[in-house]
C-alpha positions, 0 to 999 in steps of 0.5 A: 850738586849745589842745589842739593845744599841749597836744598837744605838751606831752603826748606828751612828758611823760616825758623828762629831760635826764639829769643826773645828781645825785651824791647829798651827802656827810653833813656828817661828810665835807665837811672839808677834811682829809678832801676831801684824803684822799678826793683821795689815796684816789680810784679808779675807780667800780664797773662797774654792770651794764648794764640791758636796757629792751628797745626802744621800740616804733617807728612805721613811716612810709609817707611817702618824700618822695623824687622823680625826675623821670625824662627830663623832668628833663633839661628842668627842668635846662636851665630851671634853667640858663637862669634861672641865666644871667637871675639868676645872684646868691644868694639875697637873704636879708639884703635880705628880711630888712630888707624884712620888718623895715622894713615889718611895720607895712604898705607905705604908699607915703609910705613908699617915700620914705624914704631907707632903703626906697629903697635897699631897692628899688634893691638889689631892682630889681638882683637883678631886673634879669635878670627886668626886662630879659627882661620889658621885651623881652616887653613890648616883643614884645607891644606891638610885634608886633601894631602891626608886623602892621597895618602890614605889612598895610596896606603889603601892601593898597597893594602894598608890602612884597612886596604887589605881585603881580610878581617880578623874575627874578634868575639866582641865584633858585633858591639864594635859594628854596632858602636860605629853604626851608631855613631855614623847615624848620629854624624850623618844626622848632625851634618843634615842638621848643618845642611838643612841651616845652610840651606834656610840661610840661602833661602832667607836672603833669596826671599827677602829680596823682595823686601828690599825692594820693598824698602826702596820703593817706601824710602824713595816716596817718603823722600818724595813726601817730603820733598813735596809737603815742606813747601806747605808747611813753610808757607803756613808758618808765613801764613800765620803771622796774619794771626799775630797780626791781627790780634795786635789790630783788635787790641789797637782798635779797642785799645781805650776798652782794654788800656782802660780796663787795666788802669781800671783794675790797677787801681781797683785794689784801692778804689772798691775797698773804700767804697765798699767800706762807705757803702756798708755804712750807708746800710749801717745807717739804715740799721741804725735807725731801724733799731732806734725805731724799735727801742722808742716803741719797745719803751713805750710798751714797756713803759705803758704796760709796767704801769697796767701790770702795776695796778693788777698786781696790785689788786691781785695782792690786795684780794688775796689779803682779803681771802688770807683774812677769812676766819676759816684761816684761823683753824688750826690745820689750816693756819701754816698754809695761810701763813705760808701764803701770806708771806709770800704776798710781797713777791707779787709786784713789778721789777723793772722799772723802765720808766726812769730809761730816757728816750732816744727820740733826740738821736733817732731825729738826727738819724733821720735828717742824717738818711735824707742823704741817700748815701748808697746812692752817693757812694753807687754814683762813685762806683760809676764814676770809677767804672767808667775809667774805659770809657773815658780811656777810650775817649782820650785814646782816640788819636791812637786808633785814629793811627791804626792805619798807619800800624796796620801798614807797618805790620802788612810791610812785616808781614811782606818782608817775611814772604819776601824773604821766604822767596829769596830762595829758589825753593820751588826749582831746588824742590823740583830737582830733588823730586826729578833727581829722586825719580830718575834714581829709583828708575835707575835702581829699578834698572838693575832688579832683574840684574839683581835677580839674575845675581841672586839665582846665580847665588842660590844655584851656587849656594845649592850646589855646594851644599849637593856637595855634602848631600851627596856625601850623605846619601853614600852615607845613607844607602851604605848604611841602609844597604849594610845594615839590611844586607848583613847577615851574622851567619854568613862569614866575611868571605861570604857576605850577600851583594846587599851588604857589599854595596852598602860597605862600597857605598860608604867607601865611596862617601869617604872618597868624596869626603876627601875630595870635597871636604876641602873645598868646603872648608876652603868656602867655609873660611872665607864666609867666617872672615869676612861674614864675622868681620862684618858683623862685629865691625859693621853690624854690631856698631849700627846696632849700639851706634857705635858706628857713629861715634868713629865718624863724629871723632873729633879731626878724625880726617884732618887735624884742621877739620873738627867735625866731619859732617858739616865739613862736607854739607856746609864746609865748615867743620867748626859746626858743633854738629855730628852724625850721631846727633842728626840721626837722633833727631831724625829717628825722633822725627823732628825737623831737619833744620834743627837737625842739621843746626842750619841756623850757624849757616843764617840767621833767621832770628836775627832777621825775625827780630829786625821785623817782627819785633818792631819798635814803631808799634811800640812809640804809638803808645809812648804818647798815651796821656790819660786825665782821670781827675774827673773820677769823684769817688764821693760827693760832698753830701755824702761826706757831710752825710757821714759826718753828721751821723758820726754826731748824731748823738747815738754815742751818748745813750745810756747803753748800760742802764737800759742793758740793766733794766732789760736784764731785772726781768718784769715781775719779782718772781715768775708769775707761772710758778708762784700761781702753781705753788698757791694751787699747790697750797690749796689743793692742801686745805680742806675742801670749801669755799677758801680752797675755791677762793685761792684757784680762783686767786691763781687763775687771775694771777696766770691771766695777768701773766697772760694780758702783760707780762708775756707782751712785755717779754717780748718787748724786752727781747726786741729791746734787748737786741736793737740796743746792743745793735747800736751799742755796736754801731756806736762803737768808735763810730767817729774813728770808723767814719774818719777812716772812712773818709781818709780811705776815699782821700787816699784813693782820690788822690791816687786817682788825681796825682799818681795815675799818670804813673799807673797809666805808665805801667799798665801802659807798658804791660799792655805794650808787653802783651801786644809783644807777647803775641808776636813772641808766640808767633815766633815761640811757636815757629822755633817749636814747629820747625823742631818737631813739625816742619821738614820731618827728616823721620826719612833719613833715619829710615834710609840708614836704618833700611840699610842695616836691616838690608846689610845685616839682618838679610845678607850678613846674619843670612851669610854667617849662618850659612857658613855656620851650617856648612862648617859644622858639615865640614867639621863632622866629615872627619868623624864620618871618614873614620865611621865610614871607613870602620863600618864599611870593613863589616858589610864588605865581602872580603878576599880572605878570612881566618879559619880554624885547625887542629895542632898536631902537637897537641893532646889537647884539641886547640884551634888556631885562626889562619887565613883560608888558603895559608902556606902550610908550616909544620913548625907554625 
């Protein structure tokens, strides 16, 4: 049976356990300095994009080690109950343990005198002790059952012990009859009870003998299942290495795109932030001279349009001075209005005199000349530059893809070496034997069903007729007790009794006699079932069920005080394995695969293998050799530099923010013009009606008219005034400091570019070799995990040891033990039944004799003595 090992070394060949070797930095890299500085310089590895190796093909068992027992099942839970209360200690592990250890040399009875072995039997008769006791009572039934019955029939033949053919007469003999009929009803039912448990017991084994059959047929082509599906499965995990493979080779060959496109966003997090501060300058700019434009034009509107609002209000003040003067203004009444009008003449002129602000014509040229130098497009011509850093990667990485080639057929010798090694091993031939030996033991097994058959109706009949022992006890029972109690008759006497009655107290005379004669032989059956059917199911079924059963087997040096470990002793002979039964039932009740299972990788290992192919240094020194010259890259021109710093000095620094913040903050006029026309309509609306009233509305309808023509214009210039000086107030804030950071930005970045890239390209070189390693440790990541949980599902050995013990105990041991329940309660009610037979039977029986009555001679008094019919007659009586 070698093949059956190799078998199981085979079809798990492929697995590794999935460490992961770093590969080792050169020699160059291995100082302490430069330990601590790749310690300060340490970040996070880059994300590897996640390969798809599909699924692996799985295998679809047909086996459901399941059952339930359906109504029977109540009765196997209330033998399960009984035998708690007869052995209600745990499992004795511990003591079959020292038992297996102390006598694995054979049992010699010398042996037992030892000190040692006898206190190994004491604990064992204790946790039998229950059994001992239920065994010595049936024993003791059995022995003392038939030796009872021979004597109570010789008592009986010498008419004693009821044998005598007389019944005395008592007055409360009609409760007595009543009381045993009672009681024989209540046994005989009981017993039918027994009998009808007995007898679904013998039928549940008998029907389930099918489902046996059953769970052969399904273990066996599971078997075959996966015998047939592991070489498949095997052969795509080889087969998805080509997935590995071939992303590494697309990486290759687009190695400039995506080395470049690493250095490219390394040094991004310097690069872009510079110009991105450059280009929002270059729209300050463009801000910038925006806002002068519109302060020169806001001044010259101002300026024009104070002098325009000068002149009106000037002659506004002076035509109402006039109209004041006008001798209606002398009336009394009228007086304090045109004195309160005329003080308020004054207020009637400009505010803001916007003449005296300078021009900003000088700061707005130099903007000018400083925006002929289009600077965003300076700074979008670095932003090019800096973009295409893959471009030019790829041109100064061309010898390695001009060595792709020469990878690929590294990488074909890999994959070759992998398939050679799957073909190492005879699978195929291995697998083809364990199907054929698989075929030729079910035919053998199928072999022996009508045997099995034959057996089992034997069985049955047996089963049968032991229980025909005690349905004919009952049917005695029941006729007599039919017979007796449709037969008797209160006024006929016992020697007068009717054929009915007599049959039916012959007929519980008979059950009594068979109950002697057959009573002992079930208790005889009845014991045996209890000892062995109790012991199995306490020290067999039970420890299946809670896998304690396991735990005895996997006992360290339980068979040799060498050998650790029992099952790789025997599969592998090494018992040095960390590998037990328990373990391997677990992972095969969790359908996981076999060769983790079993641990095969301390017989070979594969990872070793794996990392002597897979992981290949060669791959790794194409890239040693990469040299990458970014001093090409110009982040910003000289005119763009220059542009910068003629617009830090062009002067907008040095206007005069504050005074022109002053004058736009005055206001135009002295008072509003709206409210002073309405208080002068007010004022008027108080004079009498006539020409002065008509002269001042008309007064302050021009007055509204001028606020209309100028000063709303003016307003509105003030306001855009307003804003585009704060705007560059803003802007000129420590212009010269930003324009300086500016620059010292890109500096630091060029430099970057020119003088540290060579280091940049050697760490995004290394990660990119990190990500080209990451996909073949997801190959091999991904084939640890298959072979644990998707190739070689040994689901099918946990189904073998489970069927067995649901075919052992569920069919046959509960089956069993409830058949003995049922048959031993029968036995136990025999002996009621005798005494109730035996009692009732005396009431239904014609007797020889009976007890009449006569009159005493020596008596005045009339008195009636009993005596028999025929009695000697005695005077002196």
């Amino acid at each position: 049976m070698l093949w059956t090992r190799w078998l199981l070394l085979l079809i798990c060949w492929g697995t590794t356990s999935g460490q992961y070797q770093q590969w080792q930095p050169e020699e160059g890299d291995s100082s302490p300095a430069a330990v601590r500085a790749d310690s300060r310089r340490q970040r996070s590895p880059p994300p590897v994009e996640p390969l798809d190796f599909g699924f692996v093909p799985a295998a679809v068992y047909d086996t459901h080690a399941y059952y339930e027992a359906g109504a029977i099942g109540i009765l196997f839970h209330m033998v399960h109950a009984f035998l708690y209360v007869i052995q209600p200690n745990s499992f004795p592990k511990d003591l079959i343990v020292q038992v297996i250890q102390q006598n694995m040399g054979g049992i010699k009875l010398e042996e037992w005198k030892k000190p040692e072995n006898v206190v190994l039997l004491l604990q064992w008769v204790y946790y039998e002790a229950g059994f001992l006791v239920c065994a010595t009572i049936g024993i003791v039934f059995v022995v003392l059952v038939p030796v009872l019955g021979m004597c109570f029939c010789v008592c009986r033949c010498c008419e004693n012990c009821g044998g005598e053919m007389h019944q005395r007469q008592r007055k409360n003999a009609d409760c007595q009859r009543g009381f045993f009929t009672a009681s024989l009803v209540a046994t005989t039912i009981f017993i039918i009870m027994g009998v009808l448990i007995a007898y679904m017991a013998n039928h549940n084994i008998s029907s389930h003998i099918k489902s046996t059959r059953r769970f052969i047929n399904t273990n066996m082509r599971d078997l075959r299942t996966f015998a047939n599906n592991t070489p498949a499965q095997i052969e795509y995990l080889t087969a998805q290495y080509t997935t590995a493979k071939n992303k590494v080779l697309s990486e290759l060959d687009n190695v400039g795109p995506l080395l470049g496109g690493r250095i490219h966003s390394q040094l991004e997090k310097e690069v872009v932030p510079s110009l991105d501060t450059a280009l929002r300058m270059a729209g300050a700019m463009r801000e910038t001279k925006e806002a002068l434009e519109s302060v020169s034009s806001s001044l010259q509107v101002l300026q024009e349009g104070t002098e325009k609002l000068k002149d009106s209000l000037v002659g506004e003040r002076a035509s109402l001075s006039n109209t004041l003067s006008d001798p209606a203004c002398t009336n009394g009444a009228v007086s304090p209005s045109c004195n309160a009008i005329r003080s308020t003449l004054f207020q009637l002129g400009i505010n803001a005199d916007f003449s005296k602000l300078p021009d900003v014509n000088h700061a707005l040229a130099n903007v000018d000349t400083v925006l002929k130098t289009d600077l965003s497009n300076v700074v979008q011509k670095g932003y090019s530059s800096f973009n295409d850093t893959p471009k030019l990667v790829k041109e100064q990485t061309r010898n390695i893809v001009s060595a792709l080639p020469r990878v690929k057929a590294m990488l074909d010798k890999i994959g070759s070496e992998i398939n050679s090694f799957a073909k190492m091993f005879p699978v195929e031939a291995s697998l083809v034997n364990f199907t054929t030996f698989l075929h030729d033991g079910q035919k053998k097994i199928e072999s022996y069903y009508a045997q099995i058959d034959q057996m089992d109706f034997y069985r049955w009949i047996g089963c049968v007729a032991v229980l025909c022992m005690v349905v004919l006890i009952l049917a005695f029972n029941v006729l007599g007790l039919l017979c007796g109690a449709c037969g008797y008759d209160k006024q006929a006497t016992p020697t007068t009794r009717g054929c009915l009655s007599n049959t039916g107290g012959n007929l519980l005379m008979a059950g009594v006699g068979f109950s002697f004669i057959f009573a002992w032989v079930l208790m005889a059956i009845v014991t045996t079932l209890f000892v062995v059917g109790g012991n199995l199911e306490k020290l067999m079924c039970e420890p299946l069920a809670n896998r304690q059963f396991f735990k005895i087997i996997d006992t360290p040096f339980l068979v040799h005080p060498a050998k650790k470990n029992f099952l790789p002793g025997m599969l592998f002979q090494n018992p040095n394995i960390d590998l037990t039964l328990g373990s391997m039932y677990r992972e095969c009740y969790e359908n996981n695969g076999l060769y983790h299972a079993l641990q095969l990788e301390t017989m070979f290992n594969v990872n070793s293998f794996l990392n002597r192919t897979v992981y290949n240094k060669d791959v790794a020194k194409v890239l040693e050799g990469v040299q990458v010259d970014l001093q090409d890259i110009t982040l910003l021109e000289q005119a763009g530099r220059d542009s910068l710093i003629n617009f830090a000095n062009s002067g907008i620094g040095l206007i005069d923010y504050e005074a022109y913040l002053a004058e736009v903050n005055r206001g135009v006029t002295l008072v509003d013009l709206l409210t002073f026309s309405t208080d002068l309509e007010a004022q008027a609306d108080q004079l009498p009606r006539g020409a002065l009233e008509n002269a001042l509305k008309g007064h302050a309808s021009s007055i509204r008219q001028i606020h209309r023509e100028h000063v709303i214009p003016m307003e509105q210039a003030v306001s855009t005034l307003s804003q585009s000086i704060k705007l560059l107030q803003r802007t000129s804030s420590d212009l010269p400091v930003k324009v300086t950071n500016i620059l010292s930005a890109i500096d630091a970045s060029e430099y970057l570019i020119t003088h540290n890239a060579s280091h940049v390209v050697k760490q995004e070189t290394k990660g990119y070799v990190e990500s080209l390693v990451g996909y073949f440790k997801q190959y091999t990541d991904w084939v640890q995990n298959s072979l644990t949980a998707e190739v070689a599902q040994c689901k099918p050995i946990s189904n073998i040891v489970d069927s067995m013990e649901i075919v052992a105990c569920s069919f046959i041991v509960d089956s069993v033990n409830t058949f003995w329940f049922g048959l031993g309660t029968c036995s136990f009610l025999l002996i009621p039944s005798i005494i109730f037979s035996i009692k009732l039977a005396k009431y239904y029986r014609r007797m020889d004799t009976e007890d009449v009555f006569e009159d005493s001679p020596f008596s005045d008094t009339l008195t009636r003595f009993p005596r028999a019919s025929a009695p000697p007659s005695r005077l002196g009586w």
